[in-house]
C-alpha positions as CSV (number, residue, x, y, z in Angstrom):
1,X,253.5,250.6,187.1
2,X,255.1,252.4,189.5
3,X,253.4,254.7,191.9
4,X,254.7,257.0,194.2
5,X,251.4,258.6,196.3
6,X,252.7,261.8,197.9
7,X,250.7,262.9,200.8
8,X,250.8,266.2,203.6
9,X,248.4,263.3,205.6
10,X,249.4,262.3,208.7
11,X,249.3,258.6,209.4
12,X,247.7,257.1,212.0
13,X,245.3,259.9,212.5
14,X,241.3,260.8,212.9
15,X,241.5,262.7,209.9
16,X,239.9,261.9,207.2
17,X,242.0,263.1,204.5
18,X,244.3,260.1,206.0
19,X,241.3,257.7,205.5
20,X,241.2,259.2,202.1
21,X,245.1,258.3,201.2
22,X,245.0,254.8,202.4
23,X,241.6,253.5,200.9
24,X,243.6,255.0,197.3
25,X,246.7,253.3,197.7
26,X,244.7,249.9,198.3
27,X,242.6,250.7,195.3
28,X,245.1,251.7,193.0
29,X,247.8,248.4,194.3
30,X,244.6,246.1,193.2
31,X,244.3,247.5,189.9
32,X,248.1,246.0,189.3
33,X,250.1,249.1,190.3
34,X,253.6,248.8,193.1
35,X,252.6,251.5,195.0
36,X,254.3,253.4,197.5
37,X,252.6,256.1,199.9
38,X,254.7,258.8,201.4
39,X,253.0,260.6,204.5
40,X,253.7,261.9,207.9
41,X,254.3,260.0,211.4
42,X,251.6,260.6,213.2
43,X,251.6,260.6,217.3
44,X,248.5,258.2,217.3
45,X,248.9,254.7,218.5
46,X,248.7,251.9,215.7
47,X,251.0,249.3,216.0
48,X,249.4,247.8,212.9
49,X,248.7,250.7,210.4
50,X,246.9,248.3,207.5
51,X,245.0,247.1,210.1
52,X,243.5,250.2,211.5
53,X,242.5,251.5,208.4
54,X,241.1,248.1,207.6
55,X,243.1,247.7,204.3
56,X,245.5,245.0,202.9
57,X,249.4,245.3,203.3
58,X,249.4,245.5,199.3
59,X,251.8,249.1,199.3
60,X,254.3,250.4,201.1
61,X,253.9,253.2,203.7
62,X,256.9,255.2,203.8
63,X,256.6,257.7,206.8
64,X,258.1,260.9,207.5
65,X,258.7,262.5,211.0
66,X,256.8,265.7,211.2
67,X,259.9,266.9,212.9
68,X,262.4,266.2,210.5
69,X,263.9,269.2,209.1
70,X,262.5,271.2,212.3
71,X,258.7,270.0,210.6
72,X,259.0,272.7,207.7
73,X,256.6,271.8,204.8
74,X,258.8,272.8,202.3
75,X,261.8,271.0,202.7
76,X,259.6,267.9,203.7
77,X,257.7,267.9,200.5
78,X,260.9,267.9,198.6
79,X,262.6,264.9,200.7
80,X,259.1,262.7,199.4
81,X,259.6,263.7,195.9
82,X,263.3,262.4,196.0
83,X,262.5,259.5,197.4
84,X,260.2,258.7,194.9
85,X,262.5,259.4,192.1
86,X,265.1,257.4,194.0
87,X,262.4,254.9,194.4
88,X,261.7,254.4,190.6
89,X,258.6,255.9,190.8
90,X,256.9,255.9,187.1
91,X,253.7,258.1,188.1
92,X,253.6,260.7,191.3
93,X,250.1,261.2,192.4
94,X,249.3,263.2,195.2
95,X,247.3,265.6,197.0
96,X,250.7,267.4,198.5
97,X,250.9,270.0,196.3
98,X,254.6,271.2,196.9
99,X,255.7,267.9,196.7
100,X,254.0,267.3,193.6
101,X,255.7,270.3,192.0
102,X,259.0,269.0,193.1
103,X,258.2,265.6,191.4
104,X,257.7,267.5,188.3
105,X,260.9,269.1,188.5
106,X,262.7,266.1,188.7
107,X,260.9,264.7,185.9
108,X,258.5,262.4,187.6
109,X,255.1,262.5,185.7
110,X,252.7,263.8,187.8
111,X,248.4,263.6,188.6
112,X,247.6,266.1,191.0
113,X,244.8,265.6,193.3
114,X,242.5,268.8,194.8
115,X,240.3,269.2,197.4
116,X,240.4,272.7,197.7
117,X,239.3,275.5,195.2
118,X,242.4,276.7,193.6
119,X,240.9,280.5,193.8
120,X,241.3,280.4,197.4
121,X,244.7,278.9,197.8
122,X,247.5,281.1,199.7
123,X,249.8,283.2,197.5
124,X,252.9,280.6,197.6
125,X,250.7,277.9,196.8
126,X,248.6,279.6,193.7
127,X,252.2,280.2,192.5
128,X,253.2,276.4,192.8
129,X,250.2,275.3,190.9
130,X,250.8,278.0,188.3
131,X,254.0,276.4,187.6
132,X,252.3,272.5,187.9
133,X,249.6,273.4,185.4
134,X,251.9,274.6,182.7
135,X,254.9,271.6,183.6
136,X,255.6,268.9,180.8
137,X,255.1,266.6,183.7
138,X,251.4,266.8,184.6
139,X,249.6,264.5,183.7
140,X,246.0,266.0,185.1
141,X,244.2,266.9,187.4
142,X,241.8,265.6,189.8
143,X,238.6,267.2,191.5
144,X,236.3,265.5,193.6
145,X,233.2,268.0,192.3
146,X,231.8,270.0,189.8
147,X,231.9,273.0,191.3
148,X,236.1,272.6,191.9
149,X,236.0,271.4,188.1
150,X,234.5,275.1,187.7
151,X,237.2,276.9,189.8
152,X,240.1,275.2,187.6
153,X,238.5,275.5,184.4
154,X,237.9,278.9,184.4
155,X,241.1,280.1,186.1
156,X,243.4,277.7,184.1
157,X,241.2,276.8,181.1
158,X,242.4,273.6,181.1
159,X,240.9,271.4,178.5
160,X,239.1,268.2,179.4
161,X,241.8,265.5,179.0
162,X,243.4,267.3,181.6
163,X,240.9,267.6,184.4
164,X,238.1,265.2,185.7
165,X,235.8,265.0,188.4
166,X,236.3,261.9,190.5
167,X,233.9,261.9,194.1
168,X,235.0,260.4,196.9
169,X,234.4,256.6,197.7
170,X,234.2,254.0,199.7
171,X,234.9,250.2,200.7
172,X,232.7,247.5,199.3
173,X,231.0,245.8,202.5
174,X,233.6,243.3,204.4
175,X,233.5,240.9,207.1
176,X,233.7,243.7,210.2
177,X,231.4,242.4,212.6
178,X,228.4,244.3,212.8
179,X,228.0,246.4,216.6
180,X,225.6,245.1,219.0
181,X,223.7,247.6,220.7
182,X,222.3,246.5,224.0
183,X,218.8,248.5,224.1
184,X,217.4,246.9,221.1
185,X,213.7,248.3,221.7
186,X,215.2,251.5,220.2
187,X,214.9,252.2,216.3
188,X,218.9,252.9,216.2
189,X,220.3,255.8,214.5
190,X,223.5,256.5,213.4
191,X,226.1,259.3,213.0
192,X,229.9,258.5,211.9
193,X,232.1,261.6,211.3
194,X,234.1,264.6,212.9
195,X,232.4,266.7,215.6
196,X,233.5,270.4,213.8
197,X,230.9,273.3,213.6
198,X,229.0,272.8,210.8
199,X,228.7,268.8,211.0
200,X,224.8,269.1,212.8
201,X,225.2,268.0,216.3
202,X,222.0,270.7,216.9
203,X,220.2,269.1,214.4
204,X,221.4,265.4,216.2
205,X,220.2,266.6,219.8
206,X,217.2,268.1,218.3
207,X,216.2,264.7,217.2
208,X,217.4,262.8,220.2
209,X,214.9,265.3,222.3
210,X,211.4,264.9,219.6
211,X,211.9,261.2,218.9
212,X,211.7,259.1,222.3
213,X,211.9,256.0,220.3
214,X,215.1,256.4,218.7
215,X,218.7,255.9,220.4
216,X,221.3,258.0,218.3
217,X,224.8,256.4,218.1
218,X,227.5,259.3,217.6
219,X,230.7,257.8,216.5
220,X,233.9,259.9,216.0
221,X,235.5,262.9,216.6
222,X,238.2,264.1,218.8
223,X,238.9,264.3,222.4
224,X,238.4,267.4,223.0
225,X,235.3,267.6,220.4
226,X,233.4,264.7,221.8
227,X,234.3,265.9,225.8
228,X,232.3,269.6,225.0
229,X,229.3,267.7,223.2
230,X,228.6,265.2,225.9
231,X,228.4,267.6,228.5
232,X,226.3,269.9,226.5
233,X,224.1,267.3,226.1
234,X,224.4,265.2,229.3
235,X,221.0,265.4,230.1
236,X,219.7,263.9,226.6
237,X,219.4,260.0,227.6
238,X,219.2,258.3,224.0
239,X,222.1,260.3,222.7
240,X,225.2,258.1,222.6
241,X,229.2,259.3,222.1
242,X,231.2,256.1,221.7
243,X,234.0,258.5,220.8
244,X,236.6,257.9,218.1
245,X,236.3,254.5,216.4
246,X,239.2,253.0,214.1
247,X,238.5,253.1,210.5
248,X,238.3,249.8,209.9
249,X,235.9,249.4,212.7
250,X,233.2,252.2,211.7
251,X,231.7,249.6,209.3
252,X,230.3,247.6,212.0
253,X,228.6,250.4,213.2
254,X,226.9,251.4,210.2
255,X,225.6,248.6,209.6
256,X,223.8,248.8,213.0
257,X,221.9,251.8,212.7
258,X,218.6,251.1,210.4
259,X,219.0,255.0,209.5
260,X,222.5,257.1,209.0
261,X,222.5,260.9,209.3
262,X,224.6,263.8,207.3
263,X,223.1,266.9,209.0
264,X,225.4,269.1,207.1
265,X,225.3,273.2,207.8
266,X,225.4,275.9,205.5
267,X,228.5,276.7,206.9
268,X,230.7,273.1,207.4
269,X,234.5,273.7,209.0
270,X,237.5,271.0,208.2
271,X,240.4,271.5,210.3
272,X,241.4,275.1,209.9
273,X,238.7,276.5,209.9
274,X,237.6,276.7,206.2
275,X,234.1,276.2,204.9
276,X,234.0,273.4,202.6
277,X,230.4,273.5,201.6
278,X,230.3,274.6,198.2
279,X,232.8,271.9,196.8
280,X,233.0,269.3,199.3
281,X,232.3,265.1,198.6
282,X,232.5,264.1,202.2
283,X,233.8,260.2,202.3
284,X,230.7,259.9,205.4
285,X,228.1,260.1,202.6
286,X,229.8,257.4,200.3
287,X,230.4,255.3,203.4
288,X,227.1,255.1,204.1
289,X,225.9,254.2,200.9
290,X,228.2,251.2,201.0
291,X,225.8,250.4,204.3
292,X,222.8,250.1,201.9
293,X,221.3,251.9,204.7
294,X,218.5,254.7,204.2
295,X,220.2,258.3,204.3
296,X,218.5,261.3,205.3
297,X,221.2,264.4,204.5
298,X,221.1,267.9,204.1
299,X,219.6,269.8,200.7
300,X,222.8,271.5,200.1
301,X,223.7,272.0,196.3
302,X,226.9,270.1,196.4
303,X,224.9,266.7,197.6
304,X,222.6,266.7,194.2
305,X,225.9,265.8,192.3
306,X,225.4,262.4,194.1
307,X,221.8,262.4,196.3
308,X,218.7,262.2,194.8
309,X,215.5,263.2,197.4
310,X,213.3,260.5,197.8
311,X,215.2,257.6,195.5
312,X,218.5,256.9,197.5
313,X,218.0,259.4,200.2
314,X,215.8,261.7,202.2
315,X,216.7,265.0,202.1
316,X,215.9,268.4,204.2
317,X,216.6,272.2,204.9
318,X,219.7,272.1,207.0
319,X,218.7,274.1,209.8
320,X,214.9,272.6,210.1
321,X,214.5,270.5,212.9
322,X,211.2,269.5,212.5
323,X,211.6,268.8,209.1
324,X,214.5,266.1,210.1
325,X,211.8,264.7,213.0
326,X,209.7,264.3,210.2
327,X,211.5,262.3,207.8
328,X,212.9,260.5,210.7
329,X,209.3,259.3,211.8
330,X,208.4,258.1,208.5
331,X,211.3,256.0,208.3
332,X,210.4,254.5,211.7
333,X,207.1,253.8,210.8
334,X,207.6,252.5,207.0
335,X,209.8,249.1,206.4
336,X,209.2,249.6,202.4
337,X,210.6,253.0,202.6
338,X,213.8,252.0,204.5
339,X,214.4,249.3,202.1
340,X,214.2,250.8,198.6
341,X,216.3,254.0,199.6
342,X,219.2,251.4,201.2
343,X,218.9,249.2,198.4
344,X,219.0,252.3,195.6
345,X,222.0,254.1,197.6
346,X,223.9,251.0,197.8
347,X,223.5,250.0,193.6
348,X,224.8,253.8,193.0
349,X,227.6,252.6,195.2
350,X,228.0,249.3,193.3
351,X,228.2,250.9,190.1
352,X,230.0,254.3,190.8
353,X,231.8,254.7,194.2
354,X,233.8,252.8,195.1
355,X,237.2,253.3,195.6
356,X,238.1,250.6,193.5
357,X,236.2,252.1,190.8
358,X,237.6,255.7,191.5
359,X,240.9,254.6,191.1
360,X,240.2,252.6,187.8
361,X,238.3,255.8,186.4
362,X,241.5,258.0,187.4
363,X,243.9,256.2,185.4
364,X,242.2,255.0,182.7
365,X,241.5,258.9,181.9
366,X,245.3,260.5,182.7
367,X,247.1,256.9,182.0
């Protein structure tokens, strides 16, 4: 088959919708599929894009300048779905939503992919997905939680061969060297994702500050993001920013870090500013499971769909710092406890989440 993936990512970025796009493409070319993914140029630096994402060159990446057509969506989304009718595409999936409608004009079957509550999309856009939900074309639809599955059902009541629930995944463990930390005497703990409000860096310092014994590795963000935390917390010695990481480089230092935080707010920002915490499936959380490394998150609603307290993860009151310094010292102090919370995150991984598995799951359902 045939796929055209149409995307408003931009590729190379830090983003991790772009993550998102590539680790999908991969998976769904290994299930048999010639698959094309149609995105925007980004101004990062990548002279091998596979390689920075740490997949395989098995699909095509088929870029578009963001300033083509003086970098108006619109007209954008419609150039990818002509080139993917041009291209012989036999399925569009996407998470570019105009694009996606234009497929569907043209007669392209489409699976439409959202991360975003359809009650709180923009005028224009509520109209496009109106038109996509009663179109010939579509195929289904595709949420990445329950309470998104929710949103759609009740404003479209779409029946259930039409919409599913797929979380977010990850990459099965590979051969990226794992990071070599120089202060080994330190019980190393880990942090991988953006630096927005909302992502815990309080909760991080707090930590750094009441447990002496630890060294906390933050990796990722942007320039700008990790410049205004390290200054803010200059003064905290065992508090590390090694700054934006390649994708296919994170892996190493997961696998580092005998612990891996997910100090989610009540209130977590995405680009843009929206709060995401109700629906969101953040790709950090499957990531680490792929680690097999022990998770301590936040006890926010949305994590139950995947996290289980005290199984294959700690969990704790976002805003409670001492109840994080808690659960971090009895980690420190207890090997067994480590272990069987790695070890049950990582077989939930193995037998649910990974991308490989998400894609298999998507088309079997819509295909």
């Amino acid at each position: 088959m045939r796929i055209a993936y149409l995307s408003e990512s931009i590729i190379p970025s830090r983003f991790a919708n772009s993550v998102h796009v590539m680790k999908m493409c991969n998976a769904l070319a290994g299930l048999g599929a010639e698959v094309s993914l149609y995105a925007l140029r980004g101004n990062e630096s990548a002279p091998d894009l596979y390689k920075h994402y740490g997949v395989p060159d098995s699909f095509q990446i088929k870029l578009v300048s963001s300033r083509l057509l003086l970098g108006r969506p619109t007209p954008i989304a419609l150039l990818m779905a002509l080139r993917a009718k041009f291209d012989g595409a036999a399925l569009v999936y996407g998470r570019n939503l105009t694009a996606c409608f234009f497929a569907s004009l043209l007669g392209l079957p489409v699976i439409y992919e959202s991360h975003t509550p359809a009650s709180g999309l923009r005028k224009s856009k509520k109209m496009l997905l109106n038109k996509l939900v009663r179109s010939r074309q579509i195929k289904g639809f595709v949420v990445i939680s329950k309470p998104l599955f929710q949103d759609f059902k009740e404003i479209y009541n779409l029946p259930d061969e039409k919409l599913l629930v797929a979380h977010d995944g990850a990459d099965e463990p590979d051969n990226t060297p794992v990071k070599s930390f120089s202060n080994d005497d330190f019980f190393h703990i880990g942090y991988v994702g953006q630096l927005y409000p909302g992502r815990g860096m309080e909760i991080i310092e707090g930590l750094a500050r009441q447990c002496p014994y630890a060294c906390i590795h933050v990796v990722g963000g942007n320039n700008e993001d990790i410049e205004r935390w390290r200054n803010r917390y200059r003064d905290v010695g065992n508090l590390i920013f090694h700054g934006f990481v390649p994708p296919a480089e994170t892996a190493g230092f997961r696998a580092a870090c005998q612990v891996l935080l997910a100090p989610y707010q009540r209130k977590v920002t995405i680009a843009g500013g929206n709060n995401t915490v109700a629906w969101m499936s953040p790709l950090k959380i499957f990531e680490y499971m792929s680690a097999g490394r022990p998770i301590v998150c936040s006890d926010l609603p949305v994590l139950h769909e995947v996290m289980e307290d005290g199984r294959n993860c700690v969990m704790c009151p976002p805003e409670e710092v001492e109840s994080w310094r808690r659960a971090i010292d009895t980690l420190w102090r207890d090997l067994g406890m480590r272990e069987k919370l790695g070890q049950e995150a990582y077989r939930d991984f193995q037998k649910e989440y990974s991308w490989k598995i998400r894609a298999k799951k998507i088309l079997n359902y819509f295909v």
